[in-house]
C-alpha positions as semicolon CSV with decimal commas, in nm:
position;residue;x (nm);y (nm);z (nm)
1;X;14,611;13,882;9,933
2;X;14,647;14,026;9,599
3;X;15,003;13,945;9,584
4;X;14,915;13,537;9,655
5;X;14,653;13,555;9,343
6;X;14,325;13,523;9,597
7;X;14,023;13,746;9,581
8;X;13,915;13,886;9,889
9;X;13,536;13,686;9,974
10;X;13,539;13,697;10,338
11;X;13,402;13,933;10,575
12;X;13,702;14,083;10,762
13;X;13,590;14,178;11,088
14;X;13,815;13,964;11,343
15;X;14,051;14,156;11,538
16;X;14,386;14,053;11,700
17;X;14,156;13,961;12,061
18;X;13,901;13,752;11,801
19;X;14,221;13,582;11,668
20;X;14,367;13,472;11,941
21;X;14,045;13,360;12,074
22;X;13,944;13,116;11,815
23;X;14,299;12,916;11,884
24;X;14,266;12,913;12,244
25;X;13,890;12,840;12,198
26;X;14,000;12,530;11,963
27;X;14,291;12,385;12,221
28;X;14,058;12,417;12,511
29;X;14,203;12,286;12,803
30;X;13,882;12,197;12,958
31;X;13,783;11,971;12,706
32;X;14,131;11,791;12,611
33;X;14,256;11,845;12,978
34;X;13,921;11,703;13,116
35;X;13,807;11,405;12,827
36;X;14,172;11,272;12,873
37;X;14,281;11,303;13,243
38;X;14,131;10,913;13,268
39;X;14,391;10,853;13,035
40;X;14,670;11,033;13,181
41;X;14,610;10,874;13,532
42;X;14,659;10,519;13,399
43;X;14,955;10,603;13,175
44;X;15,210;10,743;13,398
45;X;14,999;10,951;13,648
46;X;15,021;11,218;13,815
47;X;15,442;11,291;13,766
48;X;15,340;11,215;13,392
49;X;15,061;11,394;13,330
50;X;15,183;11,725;13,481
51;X;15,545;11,667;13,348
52;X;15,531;11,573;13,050
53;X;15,245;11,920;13,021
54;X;15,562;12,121;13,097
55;X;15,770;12,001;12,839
56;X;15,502;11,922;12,568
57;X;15,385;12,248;12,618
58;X;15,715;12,403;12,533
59;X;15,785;12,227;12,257
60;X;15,440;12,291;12,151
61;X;15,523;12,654;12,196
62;X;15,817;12,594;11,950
63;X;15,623;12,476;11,696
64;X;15,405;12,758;11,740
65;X;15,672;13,064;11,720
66;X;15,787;12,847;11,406
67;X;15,461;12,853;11,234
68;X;15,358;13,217;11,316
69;X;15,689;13,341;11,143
70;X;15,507;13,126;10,796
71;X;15,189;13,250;10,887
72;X;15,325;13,574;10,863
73;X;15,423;13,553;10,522
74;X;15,151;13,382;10,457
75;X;14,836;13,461;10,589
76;X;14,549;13,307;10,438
77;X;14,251;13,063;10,480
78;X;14,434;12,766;10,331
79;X;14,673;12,752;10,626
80;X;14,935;12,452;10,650
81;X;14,853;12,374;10,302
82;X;14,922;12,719;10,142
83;X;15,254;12,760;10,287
84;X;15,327;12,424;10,180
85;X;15,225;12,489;9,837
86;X;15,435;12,818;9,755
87;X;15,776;12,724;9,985
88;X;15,748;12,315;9,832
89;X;15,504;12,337;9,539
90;X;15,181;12,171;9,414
91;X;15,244;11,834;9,554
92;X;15,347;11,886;9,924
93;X;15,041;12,144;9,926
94;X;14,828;11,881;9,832
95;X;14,939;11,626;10,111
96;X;14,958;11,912;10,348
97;X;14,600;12,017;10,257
98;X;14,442;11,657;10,320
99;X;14,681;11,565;10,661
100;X;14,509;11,889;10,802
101;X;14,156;11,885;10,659
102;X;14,137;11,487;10,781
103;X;14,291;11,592;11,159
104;X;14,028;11,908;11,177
105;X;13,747;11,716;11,063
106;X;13,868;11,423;11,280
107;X;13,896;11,687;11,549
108;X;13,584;11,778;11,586
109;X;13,445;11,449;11,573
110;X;13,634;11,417;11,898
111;X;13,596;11,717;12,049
112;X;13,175;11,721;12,001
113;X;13,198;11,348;12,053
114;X;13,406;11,428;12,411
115;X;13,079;11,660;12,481
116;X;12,804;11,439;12,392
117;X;12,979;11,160;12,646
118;X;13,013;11,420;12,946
119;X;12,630;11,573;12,867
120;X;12,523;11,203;12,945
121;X;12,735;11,206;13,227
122;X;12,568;11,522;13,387
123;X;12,213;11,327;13,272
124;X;12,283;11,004;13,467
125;X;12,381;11,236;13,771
126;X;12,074;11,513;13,701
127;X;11,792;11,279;13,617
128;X;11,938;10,906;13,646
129;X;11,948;10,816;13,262
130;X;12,174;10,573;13,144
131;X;12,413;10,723;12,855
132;X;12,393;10,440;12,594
133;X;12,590;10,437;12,259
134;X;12,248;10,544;12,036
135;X;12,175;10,827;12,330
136;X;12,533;10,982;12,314
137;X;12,517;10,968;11,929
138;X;12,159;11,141;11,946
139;X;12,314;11,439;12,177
140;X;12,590;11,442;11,938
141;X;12,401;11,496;11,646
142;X;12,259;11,786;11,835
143;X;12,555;11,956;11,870
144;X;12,685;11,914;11,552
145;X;12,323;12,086;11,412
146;X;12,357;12,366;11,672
147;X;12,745;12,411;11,556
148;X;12,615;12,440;11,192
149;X;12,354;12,690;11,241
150;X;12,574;12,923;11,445
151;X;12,818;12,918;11,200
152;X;12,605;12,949;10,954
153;X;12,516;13,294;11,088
154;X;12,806;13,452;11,020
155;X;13,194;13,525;11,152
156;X;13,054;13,842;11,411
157;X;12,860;13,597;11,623
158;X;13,131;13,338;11,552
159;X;13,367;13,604;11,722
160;X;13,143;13,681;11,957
161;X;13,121;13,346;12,094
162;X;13,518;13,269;12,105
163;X;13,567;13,621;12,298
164;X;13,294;13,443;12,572
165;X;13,468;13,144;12,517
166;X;13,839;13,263;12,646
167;X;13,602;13,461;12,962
168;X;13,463;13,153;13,040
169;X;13,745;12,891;13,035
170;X;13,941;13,143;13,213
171;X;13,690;13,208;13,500
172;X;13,659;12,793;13,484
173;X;13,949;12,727;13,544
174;X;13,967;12,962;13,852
175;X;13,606;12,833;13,969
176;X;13,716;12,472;13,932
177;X;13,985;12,461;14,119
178;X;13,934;12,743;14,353
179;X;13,588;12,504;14,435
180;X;13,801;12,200;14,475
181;X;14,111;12,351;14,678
182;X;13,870;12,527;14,928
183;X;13,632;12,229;14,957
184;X;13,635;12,114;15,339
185;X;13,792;11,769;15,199
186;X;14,135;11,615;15,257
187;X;14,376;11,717;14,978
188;X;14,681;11,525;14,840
189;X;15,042;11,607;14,948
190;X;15,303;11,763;14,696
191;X;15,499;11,485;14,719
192;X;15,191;11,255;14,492
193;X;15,069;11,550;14,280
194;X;15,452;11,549;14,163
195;X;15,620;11,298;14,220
196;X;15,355;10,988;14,222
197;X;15,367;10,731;13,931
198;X;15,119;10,481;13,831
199;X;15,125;10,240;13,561
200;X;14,841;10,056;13,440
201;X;14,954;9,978;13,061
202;X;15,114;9,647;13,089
203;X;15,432;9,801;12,976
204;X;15,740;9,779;13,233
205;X;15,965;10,073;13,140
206;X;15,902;10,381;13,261
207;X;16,055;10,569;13,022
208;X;15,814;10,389;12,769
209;X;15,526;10,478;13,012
210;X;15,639;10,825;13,070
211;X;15,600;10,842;12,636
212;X;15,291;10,751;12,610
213;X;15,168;10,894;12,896
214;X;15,270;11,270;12,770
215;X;14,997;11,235;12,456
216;X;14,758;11,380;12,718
217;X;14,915;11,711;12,675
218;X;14,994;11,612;12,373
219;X;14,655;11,594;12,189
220;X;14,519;11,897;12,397
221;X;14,764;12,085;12,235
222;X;14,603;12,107;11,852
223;X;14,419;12,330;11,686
224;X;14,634;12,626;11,709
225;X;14,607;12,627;11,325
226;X;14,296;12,814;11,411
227;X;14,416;13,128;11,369
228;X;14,582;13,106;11,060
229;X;14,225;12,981;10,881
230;X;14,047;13,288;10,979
231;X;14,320;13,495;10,869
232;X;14,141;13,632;10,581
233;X;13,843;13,733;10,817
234;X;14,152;13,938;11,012
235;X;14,250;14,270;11,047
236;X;14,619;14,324;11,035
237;X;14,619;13,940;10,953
238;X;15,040;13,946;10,862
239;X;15,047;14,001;11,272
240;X;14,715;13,909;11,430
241;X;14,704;13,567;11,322
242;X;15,086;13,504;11,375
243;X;15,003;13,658;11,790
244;X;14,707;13,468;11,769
245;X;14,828;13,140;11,737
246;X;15,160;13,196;11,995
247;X;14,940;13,363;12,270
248;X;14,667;13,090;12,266
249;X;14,955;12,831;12,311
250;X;15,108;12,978;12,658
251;X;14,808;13,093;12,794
252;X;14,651;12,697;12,743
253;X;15,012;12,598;12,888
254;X;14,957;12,779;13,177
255;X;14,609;12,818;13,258
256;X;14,610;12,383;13,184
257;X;14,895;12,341;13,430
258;X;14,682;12,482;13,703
259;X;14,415;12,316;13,596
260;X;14,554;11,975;13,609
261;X;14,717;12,047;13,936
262;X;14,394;12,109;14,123
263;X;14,303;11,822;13,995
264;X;14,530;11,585;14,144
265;X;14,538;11,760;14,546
266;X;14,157;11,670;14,489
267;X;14,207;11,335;14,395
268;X;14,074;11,084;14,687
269;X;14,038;10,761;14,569
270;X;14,260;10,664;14,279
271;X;14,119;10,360;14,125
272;X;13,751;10,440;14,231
273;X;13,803;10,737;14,002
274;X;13,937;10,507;13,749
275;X;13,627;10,307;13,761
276;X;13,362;10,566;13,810
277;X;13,026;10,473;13,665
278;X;12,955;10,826;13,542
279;X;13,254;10,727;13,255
280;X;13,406;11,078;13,336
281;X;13,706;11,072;13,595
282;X;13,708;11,449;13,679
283;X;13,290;11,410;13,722
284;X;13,397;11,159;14,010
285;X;13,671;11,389;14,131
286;X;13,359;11,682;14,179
287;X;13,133;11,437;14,375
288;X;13,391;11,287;14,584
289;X;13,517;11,656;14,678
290;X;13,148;11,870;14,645
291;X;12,882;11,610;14,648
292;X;12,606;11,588;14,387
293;X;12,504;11,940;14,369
294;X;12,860;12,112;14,303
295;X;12,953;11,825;14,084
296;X;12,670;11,892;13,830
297;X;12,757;12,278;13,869
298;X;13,126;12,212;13,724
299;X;13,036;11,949;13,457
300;X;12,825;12,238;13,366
301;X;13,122;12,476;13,368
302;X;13,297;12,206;13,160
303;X;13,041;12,138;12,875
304;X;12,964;12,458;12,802
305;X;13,359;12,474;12,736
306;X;13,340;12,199;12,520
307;X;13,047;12,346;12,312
308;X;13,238;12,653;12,252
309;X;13,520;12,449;12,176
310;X;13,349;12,258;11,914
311;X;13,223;12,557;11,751
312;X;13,518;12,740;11,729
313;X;13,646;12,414;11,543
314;X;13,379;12,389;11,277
315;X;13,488;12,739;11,171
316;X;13,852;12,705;11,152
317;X;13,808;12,390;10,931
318;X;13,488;12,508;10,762
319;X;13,750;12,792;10,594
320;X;13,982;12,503;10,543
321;X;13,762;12,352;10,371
322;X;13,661;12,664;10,158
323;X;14,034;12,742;10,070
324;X;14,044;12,410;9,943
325;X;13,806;12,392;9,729
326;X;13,886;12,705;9,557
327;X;14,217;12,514;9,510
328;X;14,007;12,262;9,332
329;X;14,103;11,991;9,588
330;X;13,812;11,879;9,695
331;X;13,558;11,602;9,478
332;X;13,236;11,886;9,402
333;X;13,429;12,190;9,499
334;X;13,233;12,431;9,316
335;X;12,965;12,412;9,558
336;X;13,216;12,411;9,881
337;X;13,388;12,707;9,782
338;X;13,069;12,970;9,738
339;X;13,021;13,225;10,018
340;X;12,665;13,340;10,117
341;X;12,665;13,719;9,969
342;X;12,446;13,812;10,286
343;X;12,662;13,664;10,595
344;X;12,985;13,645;10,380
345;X;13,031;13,290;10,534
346;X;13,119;12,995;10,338
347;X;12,781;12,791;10,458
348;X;12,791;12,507;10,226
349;X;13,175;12,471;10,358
350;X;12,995;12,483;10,697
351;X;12,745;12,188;10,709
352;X;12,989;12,006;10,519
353;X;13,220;12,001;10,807
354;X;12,928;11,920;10,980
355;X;12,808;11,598;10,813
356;X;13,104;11,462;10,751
357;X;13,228;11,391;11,164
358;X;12,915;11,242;11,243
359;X;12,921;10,995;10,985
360;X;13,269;10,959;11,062
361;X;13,148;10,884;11,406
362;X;12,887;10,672;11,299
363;X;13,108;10,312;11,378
364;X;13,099;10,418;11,755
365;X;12,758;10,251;11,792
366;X;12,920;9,910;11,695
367;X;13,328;9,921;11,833
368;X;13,427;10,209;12,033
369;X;13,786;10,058;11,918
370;X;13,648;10,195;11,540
371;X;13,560;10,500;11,674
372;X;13,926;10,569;11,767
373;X;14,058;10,505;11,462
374;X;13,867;10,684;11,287
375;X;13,968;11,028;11,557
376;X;14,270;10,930;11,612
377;X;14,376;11,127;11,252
378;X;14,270;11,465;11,477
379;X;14,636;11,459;11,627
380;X;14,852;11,235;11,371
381;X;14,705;11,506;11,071
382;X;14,720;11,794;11,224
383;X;15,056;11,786;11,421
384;X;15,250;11,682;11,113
385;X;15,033;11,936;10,871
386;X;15,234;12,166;11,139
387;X;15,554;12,100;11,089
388;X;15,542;12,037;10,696
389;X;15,538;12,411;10,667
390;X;15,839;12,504;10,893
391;X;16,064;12,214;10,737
392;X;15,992;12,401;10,399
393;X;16,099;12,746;10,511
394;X;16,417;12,583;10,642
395;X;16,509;12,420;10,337
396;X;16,439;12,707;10,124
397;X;16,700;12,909;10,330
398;X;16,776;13,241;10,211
399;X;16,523;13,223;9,938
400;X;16,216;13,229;10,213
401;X;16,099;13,589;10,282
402;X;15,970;13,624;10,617
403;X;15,664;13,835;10,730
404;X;15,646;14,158;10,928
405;X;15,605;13,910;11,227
406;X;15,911;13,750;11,239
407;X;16,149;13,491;11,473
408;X;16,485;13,660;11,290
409;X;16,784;13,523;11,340
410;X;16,610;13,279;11,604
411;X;16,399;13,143;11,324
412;X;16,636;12,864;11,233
413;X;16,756;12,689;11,559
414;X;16,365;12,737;11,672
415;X;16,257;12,556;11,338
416;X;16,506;12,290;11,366
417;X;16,364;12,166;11,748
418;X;16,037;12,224;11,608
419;X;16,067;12,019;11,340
420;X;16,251;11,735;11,570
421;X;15,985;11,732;11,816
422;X;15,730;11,686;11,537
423;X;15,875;11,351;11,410
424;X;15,928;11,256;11,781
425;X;15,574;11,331;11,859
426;X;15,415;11,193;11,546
427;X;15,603;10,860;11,626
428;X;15,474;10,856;11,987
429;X;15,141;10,887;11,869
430;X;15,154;10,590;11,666
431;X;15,325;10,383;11,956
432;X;15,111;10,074;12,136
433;X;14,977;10,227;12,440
434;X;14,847;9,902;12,636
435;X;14,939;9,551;12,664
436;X;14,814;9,267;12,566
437;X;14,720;9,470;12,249
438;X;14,415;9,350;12,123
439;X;14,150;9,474;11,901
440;X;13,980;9,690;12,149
441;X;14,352;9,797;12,261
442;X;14,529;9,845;11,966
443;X;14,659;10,197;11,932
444;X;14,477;10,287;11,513
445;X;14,700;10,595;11,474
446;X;14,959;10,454;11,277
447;X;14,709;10,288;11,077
448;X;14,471;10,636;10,992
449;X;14,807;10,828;10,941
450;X;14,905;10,579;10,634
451;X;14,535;10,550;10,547
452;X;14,545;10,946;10,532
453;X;14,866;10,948;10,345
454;X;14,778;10,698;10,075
455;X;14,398;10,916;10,037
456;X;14,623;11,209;9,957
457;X;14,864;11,002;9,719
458;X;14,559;10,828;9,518
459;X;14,359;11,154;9,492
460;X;14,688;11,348;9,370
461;X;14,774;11,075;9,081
462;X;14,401;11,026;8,979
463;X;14,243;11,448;9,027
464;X;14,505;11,637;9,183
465;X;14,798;11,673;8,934
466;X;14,499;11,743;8,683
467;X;14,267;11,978;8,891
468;X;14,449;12,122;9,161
469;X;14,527;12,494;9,128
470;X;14,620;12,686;9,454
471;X;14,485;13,016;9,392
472;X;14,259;13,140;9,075
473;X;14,585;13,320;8,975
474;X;14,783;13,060;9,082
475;X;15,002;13,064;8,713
476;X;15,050;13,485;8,808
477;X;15,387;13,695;8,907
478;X;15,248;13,890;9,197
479;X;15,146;14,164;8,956
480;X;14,935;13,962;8,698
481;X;14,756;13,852;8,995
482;X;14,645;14,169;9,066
483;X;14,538;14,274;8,712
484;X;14,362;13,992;8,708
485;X;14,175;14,060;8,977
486;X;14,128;14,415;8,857
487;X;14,311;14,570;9,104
């Protein structure tokens, strides 16, 4: 750390297990698998959704082995944006730094959002209360307070709760659809879990269809940037974050297959599950299969997934937000990037990752269709933020110094899909994903992605060429920096 001009403020006591956790805590199956199977069953189906989860989540994987071998070389809070900065320079740092802070803040607007809806789902089937717009928004206030204050208590209980968090999605998985497969209840054949398509998007072309209809394994698949943001809290980080973020990628890839799987053999009736009045497909899956009693047990199972989900989140971009603002990035970072000398946590960094989803939120009382475009930056941010790093690396060539963790002479042809499938995937996640597109219907991605881009353009021609500095030593050969931090 000495070497990249930053002064060591963080508590380092995450090991390689805590790592890995807080990535697969982030992707969380149950909450992206769960909060869009609706989705998945009217774009494409069953043949779709499990598909396109074995070929997203490869590519995924790709992008993953890419970014470790950065990570490696660079492991430190800043993330995305770091690498960016020292294999591109100041400027593609700076875009990096806002695509990713905008898709993790978006992020877990969606994710806590996602928990507030399924909470009122298990109250309308526990006590018969109607989940309205100001109700949901209420619970999800909650939860974004309860996220704060954990957080706020420093990175051991943080680590604590993601090494529950892999236990429990693990075991609920394996309680889910153990429950479901064993449940006295006809099943599906093989032949519809994967094979059967269904199309309710308007669209005629499969192909099309089959697109759109992968971004369910496509937006559960984020967040694996996790690791690298707690790197500075890591033992070992040069190799714990870059195993981190691969292992947390193929054990979501296969634990999610499963998941999805039991799913669909449960399935009775299609569009009844469609239309279920709880607002939660897989809730209507659980009563159809268990009845009231084991359907509230398993929404259970899943919200408590999507709580730990949500936390993890608000840490990873809570120290995104702190290594920004000690780049100077931020409007008032002096405040964002000071560290509480007792918990060694960057609190202010915290609650402001806090405040800022649920105003960003806010518009789903009105239009549910602003509400989406607001989130939809989660996957369109992140997902490029990704790739920005790896397509740097590449086109330094020689000149980029790998880590101790390393792809070797795989690095290239890896990078090169890797950076394919991001401008394929980006471009999919901006495509229309209904017909007639209307307001309610129309697909905001495209729009928050240029939105996003022309923040980070304005704020770099009016503060950031001015202000931004990546490291307090950022001017330093590797051994000023160290002077100058009197070491």
């Amino acid at each position: 750390m000495a070497a990249l001009g930053i002064k060591p403020e963080l508590s380092r006591r995450m090991g390689v297990f805590g790592n890995f956790a807080i990535s697969f805590s982030v992707i969380c199956i149950l909450a992206g698998g769960m909060s869009l199977f609706g989705f998945g069953l009217a774009h494409g189906g069953p043949v779709v959704m499990l598909g396109s989860w074995i070929v997203i989540g490869f590519m995924t994987l790709l992008v993953g082995l890419s970014l470790a071998d950065v990570v490696s070389a660079y492991p430190t809070s800043g993330g995305p944006y770091f690498m960016a900065d020292k294999l591109g320079g100041a400027r593609w740092g700076w875009m990096t730094g806002w695509l990713n802070l905008l898709g993790l803040l978006g992020a877990i607007a969606g994710i806590d959002y996602g928990a507030a809806v399924f909470t009122g789902a298990f109250a309308q089937m526990q006590w018969g209360i109607t989940p309205t717009a100001g109700i949901t928004m209420a619970i999800f206030g909650c939860i974004l307070l309860l996220h704060g204050l954990l957080n706020s208590a420093g990175v051991r209980l943080v680590n604590a709760l993601n090494a529950l968090s892999v236990w429990w999605q693990l075991a609920g998985v394996t309680v889910i659809v153990g429950a479901l497969t064993l449940a006295p209840t006809p099943h599906r054949s093989p032949a519809f879990v994967f094979t059967h398509f269904h199309n309710d998007t308007g669209f005629t072309h499969p192909l099309y269809v089959a697109l759109i209809g992968s971004l369910l394994a496509g937006y559960t698949f984020c967040g694996y940037d996790a690791s690298a943001h707690v790197a500075e809290e890591t033992a070992d980080a040069q190799t714990a974050a870059p195993r981190g973020i691969v292992r947390s990628i193929g054990v979501s890839w296969a634990a999610g297959f499963v998941l999805l799987a039991g799913l669909l053999f449960a399935l009775q009736d299609y569009t009844a599950t469609q239309n279920t009045p709880t607002g939660v497909p897989p809730a209507q899956i659980f009563l159809d299969v268990l009845g009231a009693p084991g359907a509230k047990a398993l929404l259970a199972v899943v919200i408590v997934a999507m709580l730990f989900c949500g936390n993890a989140e608000v840490a990873a971009a809570s120290r995104m937000v702190y290594a920004f603002s000690r780049s100077r990035a931020l409007p008032g970072w002096q405040a964002w990037r000071r560290v509480n000398e007792q918990t060694k946590t960057p609190t202010r960094a915290v609650w402001f990752v806090i405040v800022v989803p649920f105003l960003l939120a806010l518009p789903a009382l009105w239009s549910p269709a602003a509400y989406g475009a607001i989130t939809a930056i989660n996957a369109v941010g992140m997902i490029p933020a990704y790739g920005i790093p790896v397509y740097l690396a590449l086109r330094k060539g020689r000149a980029y110094r790998p880590g101790p963790w390393s792809l070797g002479r795989w690095r290239k042809p890896v990078s090169v899909l890797a950076v394919a499938y991001v401008v394929i995937i980006t471009i999919v996640f901006c495509l229309p994903q209904s017909t007639p597109i209307t307001a309610q219907s129309f697909n905001y991605a495209g729009v928050t992605l240029l939105a996003a881009l022309l923040l980070a353009w304005g704020t770099w021609t009016t503060r950031g060429k001015r202000d931004y500095q990546l490291t307090a030593a950022a001017s330093a050969q590797p051994g000023e920096a160290m002077l100058s931090e009197g070491i």
